[in-house]
N, C-alpha and C positions, 0 to 999 in steps of 0.2 A: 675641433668641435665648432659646429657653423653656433653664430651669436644669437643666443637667444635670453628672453630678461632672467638671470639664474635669479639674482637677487629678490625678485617681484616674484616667482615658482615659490622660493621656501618663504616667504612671507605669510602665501597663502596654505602651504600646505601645514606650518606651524600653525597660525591660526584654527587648525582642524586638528590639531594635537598628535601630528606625525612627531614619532623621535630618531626616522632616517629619512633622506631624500637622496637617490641617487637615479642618475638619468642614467639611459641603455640605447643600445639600437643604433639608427642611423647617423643621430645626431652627433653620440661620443665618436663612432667610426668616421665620419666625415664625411657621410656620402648619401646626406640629407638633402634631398631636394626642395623646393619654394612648396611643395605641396605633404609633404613628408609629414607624418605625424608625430609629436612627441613622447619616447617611451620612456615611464617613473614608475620608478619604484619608491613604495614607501613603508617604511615601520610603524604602528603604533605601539605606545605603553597598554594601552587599554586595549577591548574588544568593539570593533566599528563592525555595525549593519550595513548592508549592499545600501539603502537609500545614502546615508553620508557619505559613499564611496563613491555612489553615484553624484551627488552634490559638488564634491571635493572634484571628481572629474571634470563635469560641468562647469566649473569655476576658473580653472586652470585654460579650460578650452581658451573657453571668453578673455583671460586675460593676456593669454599665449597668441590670440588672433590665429588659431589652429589647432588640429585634432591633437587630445593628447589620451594616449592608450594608459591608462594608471593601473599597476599590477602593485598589489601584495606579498611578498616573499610563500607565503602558504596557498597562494594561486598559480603559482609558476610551473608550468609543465614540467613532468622528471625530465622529459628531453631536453627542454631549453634552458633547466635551471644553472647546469656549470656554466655555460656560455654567457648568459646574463651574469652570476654572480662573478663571474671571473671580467667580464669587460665592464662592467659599471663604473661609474661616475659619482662618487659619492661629493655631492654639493652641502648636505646638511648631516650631521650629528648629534645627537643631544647631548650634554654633557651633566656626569651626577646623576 
């Protein structure tokens, strides 16, 4: 998985009250390029409006210094969704 700050990703995305964070796509598979966008997935305990979704994306962009695609488990295409959930990256859990 090419380096990127995992630690500084779930910092922010905790702060927005996600209870998973796991990364997808190019990044886990290895074949991320300098221009490649970062794909998250995240869970909340609560229900999140597109605007905070949209913030919590926005957020990550800026701190990532790169596009990051944030998907929701209940957004995921029926096509993509074994693929994604079977290759993920799970970087955060909540526990309790």
């Amino acid at each position: 998985m090419e380096r990127i700050p995992v630690d500084r990703l779930v910092e922010i995305c905790r702060a927005h009250g996600t209870k998973s964070v796991a990364l997808f796509g190019s990044v886990v598979r290895g074949d991320a390029g300098p221009d490649s966008d970062i794909d998250v997935l995240v869970e909340f305990g609560r229900p999140v409006g597109l605007l905070a979704l949209v913030r919590l994306e926005r957020e990550l962009s800026e701190a990532m210094g790169r596009d990051v695609d944030l998907l929701t488990s209940d957004a995921i295409s029926p096509h993509l969704r074994d693929e994604i959930l079977r290759s993920r990256q799970v970087v955060y859990e909540a526990t309790g």
